[in-house]
MARSEBA-485435 format. One record per atom (N, C-alpha, C, O, CB): residue number from 0; x, y, z; atom name. Coordinates in Angstrom, 1 decimal. Atoms other than C-alpha are relative to their C-alpha. Glycine has a CB too. Layout:
N
{pos->NUM; X->X; Y->Y; Z->Z; site->CA}
...
! end
This chain:
69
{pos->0; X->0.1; Y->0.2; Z->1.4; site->N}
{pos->0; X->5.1; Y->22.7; Z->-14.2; site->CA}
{pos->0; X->-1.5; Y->-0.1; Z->-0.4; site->C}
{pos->0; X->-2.2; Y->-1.0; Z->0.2; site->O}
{pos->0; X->0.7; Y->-1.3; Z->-0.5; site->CB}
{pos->1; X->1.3; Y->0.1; Z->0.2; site->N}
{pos->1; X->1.7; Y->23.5; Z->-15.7; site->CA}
{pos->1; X->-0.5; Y->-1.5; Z->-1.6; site->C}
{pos->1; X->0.0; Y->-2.0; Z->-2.6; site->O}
{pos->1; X->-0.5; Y->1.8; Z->-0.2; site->CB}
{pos->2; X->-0.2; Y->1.3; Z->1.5; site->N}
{pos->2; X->0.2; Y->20.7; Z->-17.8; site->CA}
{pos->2; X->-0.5; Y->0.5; Z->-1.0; site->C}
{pos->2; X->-1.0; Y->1.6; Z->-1.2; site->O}
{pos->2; X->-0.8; Y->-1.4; Z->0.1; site->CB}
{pos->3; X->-0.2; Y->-0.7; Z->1.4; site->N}
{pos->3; X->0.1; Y->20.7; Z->-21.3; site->CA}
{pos->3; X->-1.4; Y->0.2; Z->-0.6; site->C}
{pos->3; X->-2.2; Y->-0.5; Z->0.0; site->O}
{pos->3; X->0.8; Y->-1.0; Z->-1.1; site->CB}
{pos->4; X->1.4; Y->0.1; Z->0.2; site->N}
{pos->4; X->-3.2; Y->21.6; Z->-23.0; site->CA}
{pos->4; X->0.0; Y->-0.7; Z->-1.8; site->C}
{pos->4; X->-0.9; Y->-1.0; Z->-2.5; site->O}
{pos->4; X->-0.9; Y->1.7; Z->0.2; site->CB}
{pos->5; X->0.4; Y->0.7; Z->1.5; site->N}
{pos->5; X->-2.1; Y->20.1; Z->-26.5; site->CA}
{pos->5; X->0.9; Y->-0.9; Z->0.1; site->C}
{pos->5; X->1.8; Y->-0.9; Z->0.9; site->O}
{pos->5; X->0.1; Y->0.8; Z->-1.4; site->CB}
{pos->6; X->-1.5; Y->1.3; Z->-0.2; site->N}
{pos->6; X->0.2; Y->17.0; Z->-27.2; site->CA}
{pos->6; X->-0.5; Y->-1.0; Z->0.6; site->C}
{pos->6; X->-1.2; Y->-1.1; Z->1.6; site->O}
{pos->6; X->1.3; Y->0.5; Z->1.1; site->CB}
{pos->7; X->0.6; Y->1.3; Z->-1.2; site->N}
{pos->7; X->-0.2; Y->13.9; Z->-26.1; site->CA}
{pos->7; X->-0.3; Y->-0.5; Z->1.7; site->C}
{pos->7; X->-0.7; Y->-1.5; Z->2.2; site->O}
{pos->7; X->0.8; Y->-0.8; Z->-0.3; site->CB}
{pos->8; X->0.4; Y->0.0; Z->-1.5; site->N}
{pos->8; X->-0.3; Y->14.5; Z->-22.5; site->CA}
{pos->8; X->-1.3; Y->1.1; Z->0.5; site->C}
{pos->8; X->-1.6; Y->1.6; Z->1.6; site->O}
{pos->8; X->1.5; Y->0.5; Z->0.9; site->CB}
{pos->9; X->0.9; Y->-1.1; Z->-0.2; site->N}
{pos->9; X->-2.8; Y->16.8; Z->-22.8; site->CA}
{pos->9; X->-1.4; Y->-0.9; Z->0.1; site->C}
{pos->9; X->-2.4; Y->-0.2; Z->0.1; site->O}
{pos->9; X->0.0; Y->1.3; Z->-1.3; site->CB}
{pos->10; X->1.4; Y->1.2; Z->-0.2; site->N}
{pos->10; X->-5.8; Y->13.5; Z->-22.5; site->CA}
{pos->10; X->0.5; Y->-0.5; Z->2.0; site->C}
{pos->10; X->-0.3; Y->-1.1; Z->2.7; site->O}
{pos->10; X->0.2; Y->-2.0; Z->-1.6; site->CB}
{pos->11; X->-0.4; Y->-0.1; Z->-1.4; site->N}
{pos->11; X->-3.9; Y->13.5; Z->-18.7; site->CA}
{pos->11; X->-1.2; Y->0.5; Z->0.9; site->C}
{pos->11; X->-1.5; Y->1.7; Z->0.8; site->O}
{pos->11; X->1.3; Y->1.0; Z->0.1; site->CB}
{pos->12; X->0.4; Y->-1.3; Z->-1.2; site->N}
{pos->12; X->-6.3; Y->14.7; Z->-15.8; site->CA}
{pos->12; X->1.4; Y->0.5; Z->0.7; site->C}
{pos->12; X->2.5; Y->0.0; Z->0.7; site->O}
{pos->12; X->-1.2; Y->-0.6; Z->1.6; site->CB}
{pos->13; X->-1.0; Y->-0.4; Z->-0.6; site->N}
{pos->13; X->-4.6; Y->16.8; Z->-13.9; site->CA}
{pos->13; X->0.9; Y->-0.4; Z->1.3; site->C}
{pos->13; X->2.1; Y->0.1; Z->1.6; site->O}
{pos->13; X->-0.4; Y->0.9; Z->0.1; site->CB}
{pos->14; X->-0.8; Y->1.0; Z->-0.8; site->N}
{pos->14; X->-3.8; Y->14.3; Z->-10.9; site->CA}
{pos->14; X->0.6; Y->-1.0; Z->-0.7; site->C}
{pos->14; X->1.6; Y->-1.7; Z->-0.2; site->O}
{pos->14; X->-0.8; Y->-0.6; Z->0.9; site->CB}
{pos->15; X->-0.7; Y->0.9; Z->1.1; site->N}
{pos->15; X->-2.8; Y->12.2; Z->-13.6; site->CA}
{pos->15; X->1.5; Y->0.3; Z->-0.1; site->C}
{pos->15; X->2.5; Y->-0.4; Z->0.0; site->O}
{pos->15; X->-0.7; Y->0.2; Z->-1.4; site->CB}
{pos->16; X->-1.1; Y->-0.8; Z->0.9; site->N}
{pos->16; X->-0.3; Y->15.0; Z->-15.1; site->CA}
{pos->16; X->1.1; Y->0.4; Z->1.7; site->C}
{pos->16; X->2.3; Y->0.8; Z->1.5; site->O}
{pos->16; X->-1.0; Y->2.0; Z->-1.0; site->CB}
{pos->17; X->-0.6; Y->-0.2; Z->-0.8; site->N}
{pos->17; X->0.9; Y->15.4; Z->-11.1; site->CA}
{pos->17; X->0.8; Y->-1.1; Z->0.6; site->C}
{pos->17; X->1.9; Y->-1.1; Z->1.2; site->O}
{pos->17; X->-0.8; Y->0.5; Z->0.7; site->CB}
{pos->18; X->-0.5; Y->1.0; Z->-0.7; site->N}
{pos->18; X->1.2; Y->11.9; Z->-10.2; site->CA}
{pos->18; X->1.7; Y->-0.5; Z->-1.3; site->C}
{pos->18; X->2.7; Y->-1.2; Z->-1.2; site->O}
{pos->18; X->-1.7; Y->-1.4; Z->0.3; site->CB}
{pos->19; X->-1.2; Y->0.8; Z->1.4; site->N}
{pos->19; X->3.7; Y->11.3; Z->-13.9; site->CA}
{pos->19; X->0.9; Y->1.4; Z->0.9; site->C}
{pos->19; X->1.2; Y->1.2; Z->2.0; site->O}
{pos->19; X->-0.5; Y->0.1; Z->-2.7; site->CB}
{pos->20; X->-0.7; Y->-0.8; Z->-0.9; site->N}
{pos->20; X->5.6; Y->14.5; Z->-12.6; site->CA}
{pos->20; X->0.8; Y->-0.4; Z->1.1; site->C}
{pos->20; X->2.0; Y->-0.4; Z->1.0; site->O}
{pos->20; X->-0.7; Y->0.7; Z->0.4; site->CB}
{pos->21; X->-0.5; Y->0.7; Z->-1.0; site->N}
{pos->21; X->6.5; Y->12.9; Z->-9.3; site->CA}
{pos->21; X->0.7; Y->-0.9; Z->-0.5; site->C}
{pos->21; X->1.9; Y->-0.8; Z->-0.3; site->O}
{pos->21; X->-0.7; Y->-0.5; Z->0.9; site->CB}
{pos->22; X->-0.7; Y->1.0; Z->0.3; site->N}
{pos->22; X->7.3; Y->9.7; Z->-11.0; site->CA}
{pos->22; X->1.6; Y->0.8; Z->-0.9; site->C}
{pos->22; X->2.7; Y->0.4; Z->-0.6; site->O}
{pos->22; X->-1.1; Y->-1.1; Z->-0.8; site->CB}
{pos->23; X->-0.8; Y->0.1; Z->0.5; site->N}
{pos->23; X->9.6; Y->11.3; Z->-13.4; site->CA}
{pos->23; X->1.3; Y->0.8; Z->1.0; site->C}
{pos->23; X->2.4; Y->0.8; Z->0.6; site->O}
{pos->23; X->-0.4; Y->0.4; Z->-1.2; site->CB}
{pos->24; X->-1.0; Y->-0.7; Z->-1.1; site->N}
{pos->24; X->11.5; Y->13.2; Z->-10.2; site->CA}
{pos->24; X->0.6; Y->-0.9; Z->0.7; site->C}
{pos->24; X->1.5; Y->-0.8; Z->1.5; site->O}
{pos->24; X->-0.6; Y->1.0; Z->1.0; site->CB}
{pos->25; X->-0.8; Y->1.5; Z->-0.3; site->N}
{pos->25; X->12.3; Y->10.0; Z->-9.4; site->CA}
{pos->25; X->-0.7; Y->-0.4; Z->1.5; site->C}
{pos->25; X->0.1; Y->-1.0; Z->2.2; site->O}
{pos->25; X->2.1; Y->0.3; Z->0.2; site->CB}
{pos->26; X->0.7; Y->0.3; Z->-1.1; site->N}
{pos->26; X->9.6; Y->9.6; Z->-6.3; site->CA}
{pos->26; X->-0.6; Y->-1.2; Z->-0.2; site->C}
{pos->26; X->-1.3; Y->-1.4; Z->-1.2; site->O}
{pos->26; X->-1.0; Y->0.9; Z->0.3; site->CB}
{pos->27; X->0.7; Y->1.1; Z->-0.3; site->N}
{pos->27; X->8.6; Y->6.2; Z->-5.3; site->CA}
{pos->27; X->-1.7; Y->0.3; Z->-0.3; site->C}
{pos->27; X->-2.2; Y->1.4; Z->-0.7; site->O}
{pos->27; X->0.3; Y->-0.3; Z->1.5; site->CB}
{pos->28; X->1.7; Y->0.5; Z->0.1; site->N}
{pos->28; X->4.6; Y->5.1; Z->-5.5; site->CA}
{pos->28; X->-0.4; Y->0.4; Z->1.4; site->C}
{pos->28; X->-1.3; Y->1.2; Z->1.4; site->O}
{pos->28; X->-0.4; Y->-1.9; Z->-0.3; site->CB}
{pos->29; X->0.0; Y->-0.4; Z->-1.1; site->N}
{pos->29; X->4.8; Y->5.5; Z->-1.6; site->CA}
{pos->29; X->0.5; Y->1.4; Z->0.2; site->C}
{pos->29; X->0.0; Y->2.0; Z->1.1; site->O}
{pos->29; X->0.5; Y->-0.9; Z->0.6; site->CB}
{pos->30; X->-0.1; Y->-1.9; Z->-0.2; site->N}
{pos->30; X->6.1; Y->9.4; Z->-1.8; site->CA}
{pos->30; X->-0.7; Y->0.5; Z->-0.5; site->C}
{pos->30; X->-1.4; Y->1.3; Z->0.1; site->O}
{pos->30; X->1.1; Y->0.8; Z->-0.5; site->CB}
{pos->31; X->1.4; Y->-1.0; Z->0.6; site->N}
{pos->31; X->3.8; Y->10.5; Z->-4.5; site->CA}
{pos->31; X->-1.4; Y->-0.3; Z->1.0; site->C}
{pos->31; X->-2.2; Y->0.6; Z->1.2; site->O}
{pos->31; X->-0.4; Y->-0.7; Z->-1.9; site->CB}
{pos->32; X->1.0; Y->0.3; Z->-0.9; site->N}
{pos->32; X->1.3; Y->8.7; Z->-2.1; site->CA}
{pos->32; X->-0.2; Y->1.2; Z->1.2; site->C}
{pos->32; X->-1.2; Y->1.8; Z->1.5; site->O}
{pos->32; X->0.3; Y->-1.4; Z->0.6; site->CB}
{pos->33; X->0.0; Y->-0.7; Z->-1.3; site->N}
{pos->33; X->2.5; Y->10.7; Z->0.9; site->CA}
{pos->33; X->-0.1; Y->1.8; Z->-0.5; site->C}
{pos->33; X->-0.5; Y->2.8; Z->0.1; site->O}
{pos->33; X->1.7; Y->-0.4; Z->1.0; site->CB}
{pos->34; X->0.0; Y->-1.1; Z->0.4; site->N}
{pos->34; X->2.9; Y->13.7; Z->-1.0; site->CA}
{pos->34; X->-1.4; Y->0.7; Z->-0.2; site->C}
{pos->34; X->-1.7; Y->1.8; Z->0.4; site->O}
{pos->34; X->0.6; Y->-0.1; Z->-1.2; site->CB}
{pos->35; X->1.1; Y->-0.7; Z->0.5; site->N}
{pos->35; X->-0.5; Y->14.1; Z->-2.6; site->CA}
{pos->35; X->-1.3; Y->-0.9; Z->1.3; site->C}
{pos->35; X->-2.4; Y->-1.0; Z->0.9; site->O}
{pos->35; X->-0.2; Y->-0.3; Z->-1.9; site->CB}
{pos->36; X->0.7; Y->0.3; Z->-0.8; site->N}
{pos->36; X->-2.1; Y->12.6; Z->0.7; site->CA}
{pos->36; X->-0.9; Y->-0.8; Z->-1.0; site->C}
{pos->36; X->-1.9; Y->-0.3; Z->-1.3; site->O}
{pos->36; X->-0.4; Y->1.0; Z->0.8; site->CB}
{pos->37; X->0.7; Y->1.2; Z->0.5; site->N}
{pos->37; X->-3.3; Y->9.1; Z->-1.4; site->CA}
{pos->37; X->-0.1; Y->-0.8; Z->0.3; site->C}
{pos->37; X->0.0; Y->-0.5; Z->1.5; site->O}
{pos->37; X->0.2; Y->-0.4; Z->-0.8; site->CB}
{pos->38; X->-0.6; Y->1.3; Z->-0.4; site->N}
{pos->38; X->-3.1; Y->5.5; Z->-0.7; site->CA}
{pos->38; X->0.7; Y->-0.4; Z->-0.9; site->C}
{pos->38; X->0.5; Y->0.1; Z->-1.9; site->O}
{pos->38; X->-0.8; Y->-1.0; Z->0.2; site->CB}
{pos->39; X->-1.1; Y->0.6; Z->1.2; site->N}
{pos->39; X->-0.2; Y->3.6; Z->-2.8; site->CA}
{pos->39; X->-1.0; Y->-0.6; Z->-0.8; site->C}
{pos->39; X->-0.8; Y->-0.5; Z->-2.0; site->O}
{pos->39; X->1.4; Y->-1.3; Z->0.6; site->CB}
{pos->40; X->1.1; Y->0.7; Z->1.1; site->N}
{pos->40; X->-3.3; Y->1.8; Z->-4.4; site->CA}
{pos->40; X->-0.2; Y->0.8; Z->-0.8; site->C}
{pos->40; X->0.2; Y->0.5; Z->-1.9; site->O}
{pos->40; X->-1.4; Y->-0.4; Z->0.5; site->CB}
{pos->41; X->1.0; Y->-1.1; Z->0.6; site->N}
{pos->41; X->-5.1; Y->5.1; Z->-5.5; site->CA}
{pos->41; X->1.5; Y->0.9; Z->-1.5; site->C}
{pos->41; X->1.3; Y->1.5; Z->-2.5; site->O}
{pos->41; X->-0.7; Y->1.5; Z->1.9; site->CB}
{pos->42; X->-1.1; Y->-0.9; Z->0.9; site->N}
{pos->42; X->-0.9; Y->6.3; Z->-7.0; site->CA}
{pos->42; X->0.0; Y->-1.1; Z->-1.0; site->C}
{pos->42; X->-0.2; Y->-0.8; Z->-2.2; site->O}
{pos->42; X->1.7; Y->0.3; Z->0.8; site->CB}
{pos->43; X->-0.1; Y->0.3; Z->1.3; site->N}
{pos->43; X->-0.7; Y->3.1; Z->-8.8; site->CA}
{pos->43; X->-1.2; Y->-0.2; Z->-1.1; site->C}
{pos->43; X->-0.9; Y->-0.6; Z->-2.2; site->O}
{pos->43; X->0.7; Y->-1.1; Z->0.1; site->CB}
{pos->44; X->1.0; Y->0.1; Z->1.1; site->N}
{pos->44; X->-3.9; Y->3.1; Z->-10.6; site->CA}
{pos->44; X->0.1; Y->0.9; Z->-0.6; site->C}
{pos->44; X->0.0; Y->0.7; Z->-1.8; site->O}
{pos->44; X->-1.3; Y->-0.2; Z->0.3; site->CB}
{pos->45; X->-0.4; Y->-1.4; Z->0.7; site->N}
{pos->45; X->-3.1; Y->6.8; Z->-11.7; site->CA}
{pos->45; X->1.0; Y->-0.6; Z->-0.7; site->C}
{pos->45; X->0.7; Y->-0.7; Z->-1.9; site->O}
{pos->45; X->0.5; Y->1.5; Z->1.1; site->CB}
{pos->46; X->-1.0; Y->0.5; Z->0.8; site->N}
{pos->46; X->0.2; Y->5.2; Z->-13.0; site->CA}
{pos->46; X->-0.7; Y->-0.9; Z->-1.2; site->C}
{pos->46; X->-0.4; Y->-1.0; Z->-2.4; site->O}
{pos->46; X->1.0; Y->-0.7; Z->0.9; site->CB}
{pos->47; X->0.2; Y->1.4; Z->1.2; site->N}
{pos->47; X->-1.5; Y->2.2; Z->-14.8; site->CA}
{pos->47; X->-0.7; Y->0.9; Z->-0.8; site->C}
{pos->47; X->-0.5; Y->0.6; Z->-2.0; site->O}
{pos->47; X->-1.2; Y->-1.7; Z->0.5; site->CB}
{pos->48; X->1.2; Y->-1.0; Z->0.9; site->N}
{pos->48; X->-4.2; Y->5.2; Z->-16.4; site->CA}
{pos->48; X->0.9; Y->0.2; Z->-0.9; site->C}
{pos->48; X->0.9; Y->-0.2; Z->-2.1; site->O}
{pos->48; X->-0.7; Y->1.4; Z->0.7; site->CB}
{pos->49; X->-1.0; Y->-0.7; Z->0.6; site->N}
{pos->49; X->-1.3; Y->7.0; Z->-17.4; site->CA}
{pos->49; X->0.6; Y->-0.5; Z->-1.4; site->C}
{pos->49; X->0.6; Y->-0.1; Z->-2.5; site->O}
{pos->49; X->0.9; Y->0.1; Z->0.9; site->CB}
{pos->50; X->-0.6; Y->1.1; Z->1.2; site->N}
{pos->50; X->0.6; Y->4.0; Z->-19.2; site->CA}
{pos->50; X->-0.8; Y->0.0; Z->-1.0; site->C}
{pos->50; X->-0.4; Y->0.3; Z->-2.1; site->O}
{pos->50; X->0.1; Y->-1.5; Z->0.3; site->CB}
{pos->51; X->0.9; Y->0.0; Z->1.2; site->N}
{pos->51; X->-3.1; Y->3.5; Z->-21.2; site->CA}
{pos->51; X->-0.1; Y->0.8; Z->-0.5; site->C}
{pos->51; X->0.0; Y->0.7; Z->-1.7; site->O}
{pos->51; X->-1.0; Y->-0.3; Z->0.0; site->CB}
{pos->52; X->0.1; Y->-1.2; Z->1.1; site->N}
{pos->52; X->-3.5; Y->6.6; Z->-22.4; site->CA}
{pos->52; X->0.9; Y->0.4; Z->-0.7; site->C}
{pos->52; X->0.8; Y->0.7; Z->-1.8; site->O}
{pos->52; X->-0.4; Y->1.1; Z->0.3; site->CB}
{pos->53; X->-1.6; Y->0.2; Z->1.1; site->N}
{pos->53; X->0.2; Y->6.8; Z->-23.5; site->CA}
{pos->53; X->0.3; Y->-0.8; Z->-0.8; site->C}
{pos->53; X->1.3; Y->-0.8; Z->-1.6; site->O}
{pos->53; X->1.1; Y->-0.2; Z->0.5; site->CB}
{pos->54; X->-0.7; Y->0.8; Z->0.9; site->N}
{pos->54; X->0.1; Y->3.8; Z->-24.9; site->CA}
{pos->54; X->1.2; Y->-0.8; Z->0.4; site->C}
{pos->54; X->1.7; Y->-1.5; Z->-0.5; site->O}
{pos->54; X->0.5; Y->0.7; Z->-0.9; site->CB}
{pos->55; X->-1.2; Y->0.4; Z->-0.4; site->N}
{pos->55; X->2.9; Y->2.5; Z->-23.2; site->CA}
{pos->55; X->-0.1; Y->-0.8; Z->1.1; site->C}
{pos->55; X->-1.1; Y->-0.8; Z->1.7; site->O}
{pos->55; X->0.7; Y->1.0; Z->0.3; site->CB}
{pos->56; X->-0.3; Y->1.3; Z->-0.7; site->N}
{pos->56; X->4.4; Y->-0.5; Z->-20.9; site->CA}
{pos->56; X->1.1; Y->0.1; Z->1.4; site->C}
{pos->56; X->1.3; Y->-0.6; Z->2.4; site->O}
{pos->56; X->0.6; Y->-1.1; Z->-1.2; site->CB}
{pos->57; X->-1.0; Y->0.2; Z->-0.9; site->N}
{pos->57; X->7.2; Y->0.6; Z->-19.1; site->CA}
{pos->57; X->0.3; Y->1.4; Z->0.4; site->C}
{pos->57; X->-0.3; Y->2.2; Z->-0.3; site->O}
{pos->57; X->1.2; Y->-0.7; Z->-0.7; site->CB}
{pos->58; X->-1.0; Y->-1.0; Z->-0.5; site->N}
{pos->58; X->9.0; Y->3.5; Z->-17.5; site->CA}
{pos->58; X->1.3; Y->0.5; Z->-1.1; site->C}
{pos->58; X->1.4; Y->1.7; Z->-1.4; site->O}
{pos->58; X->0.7; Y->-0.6; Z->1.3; site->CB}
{pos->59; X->-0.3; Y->-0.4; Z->1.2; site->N}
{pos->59; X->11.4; Y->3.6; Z->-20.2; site->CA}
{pos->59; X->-0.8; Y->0.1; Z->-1.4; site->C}
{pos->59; X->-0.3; Y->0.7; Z->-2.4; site->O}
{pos->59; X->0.9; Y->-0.6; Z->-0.2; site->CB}
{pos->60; X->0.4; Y->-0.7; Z->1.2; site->N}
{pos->60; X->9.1; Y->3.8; Z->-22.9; site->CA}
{pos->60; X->-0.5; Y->1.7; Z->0.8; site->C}
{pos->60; X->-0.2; Y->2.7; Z->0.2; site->O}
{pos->60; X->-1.5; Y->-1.1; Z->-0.9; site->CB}
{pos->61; X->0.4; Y->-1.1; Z->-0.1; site->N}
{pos->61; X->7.6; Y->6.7; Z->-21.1; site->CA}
{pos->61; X->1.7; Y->1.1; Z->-0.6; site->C}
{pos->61; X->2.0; Y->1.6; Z->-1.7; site->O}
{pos->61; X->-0.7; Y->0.2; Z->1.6; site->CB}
{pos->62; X->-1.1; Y->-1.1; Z->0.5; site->N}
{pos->62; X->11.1; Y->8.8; Z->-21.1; site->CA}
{pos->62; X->0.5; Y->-0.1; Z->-1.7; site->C}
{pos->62; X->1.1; Y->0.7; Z->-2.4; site->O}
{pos->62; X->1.4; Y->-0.2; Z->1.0; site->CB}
{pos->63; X->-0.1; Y->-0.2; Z->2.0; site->N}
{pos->63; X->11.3; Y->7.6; Z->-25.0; site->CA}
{pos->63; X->-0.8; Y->1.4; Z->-0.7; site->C}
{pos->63; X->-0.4; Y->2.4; Z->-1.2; site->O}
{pos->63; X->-1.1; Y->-1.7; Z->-0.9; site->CB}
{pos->64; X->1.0; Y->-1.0; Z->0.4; site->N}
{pos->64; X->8.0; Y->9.2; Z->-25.5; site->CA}
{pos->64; X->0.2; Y->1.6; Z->0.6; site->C}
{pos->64; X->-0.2; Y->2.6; Z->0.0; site->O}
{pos->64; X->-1.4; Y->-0.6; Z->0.6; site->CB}
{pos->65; X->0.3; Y->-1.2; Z->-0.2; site->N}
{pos->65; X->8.7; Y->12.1; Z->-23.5; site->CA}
{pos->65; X->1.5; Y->0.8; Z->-0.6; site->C}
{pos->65; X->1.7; Y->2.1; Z->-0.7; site->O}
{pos->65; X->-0.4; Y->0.1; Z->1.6; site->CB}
{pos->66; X->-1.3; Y->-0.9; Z->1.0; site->N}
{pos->66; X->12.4; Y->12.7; Z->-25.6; site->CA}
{pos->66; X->-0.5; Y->0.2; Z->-1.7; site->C}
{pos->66; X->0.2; Y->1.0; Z->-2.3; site->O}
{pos->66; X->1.7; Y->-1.2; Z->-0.1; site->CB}
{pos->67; X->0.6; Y->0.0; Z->0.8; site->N}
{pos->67; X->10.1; Y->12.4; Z->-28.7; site->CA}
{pos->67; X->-1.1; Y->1.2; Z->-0.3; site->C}
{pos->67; X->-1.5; Y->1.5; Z->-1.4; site->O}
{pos->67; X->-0.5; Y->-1.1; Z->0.1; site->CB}
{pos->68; X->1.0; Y->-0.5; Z->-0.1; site->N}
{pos->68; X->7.5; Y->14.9; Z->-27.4; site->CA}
{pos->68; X->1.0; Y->1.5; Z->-0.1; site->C}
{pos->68; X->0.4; Y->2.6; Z->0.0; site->O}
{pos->68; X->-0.9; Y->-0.5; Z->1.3; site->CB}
! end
C-alpha cells in the first residue's frame, strides 16, 4: 500500500506510514520490530508519533479515524 500524499495521513513519514500498516494487520510491536529489523523501543515511539499527529489515544480511535477517512 503506497502512502497517501493528501489526507490526514499524508504528515506520516514513511516508516511511520509502514509501522501503522503492520499495526493495523494486526502485528504485535515485537513483529513490526522483527519485520522492519527495529528494536520494540524504536516501533513504539513510531506508534506514540503516529497517535500525535493523528490526534489520537487509542487503537480504536485510530480505526474510527480511518472509517472516517
Amino acid at each position: 500500500m503506497n502512502k497517501p500524499t493528501t489526507g490526514i495521513f499524508s504528515n506520516l513519514s514513511l516508516r511511520e506510514w509502514q509501522v501503522l500498516i503492520s499495526m493495523l494487520n494486526g502485528l504485535s510491536i515485537k513483529e513490526i520490530a522483527y519485520q522492519l529489523k527495529l528494536k520494540s523501543n524504536t516501533i513504539s515511539t513510531y506508534k506514540k508519533n503516529i497517535y500525535y499527529k493523528l490526534r489520537i489515544r487509542t487503537q480504536i480511535e485510530l480505526f474510527q479515524l480511518l472509517l472516517k477517512e
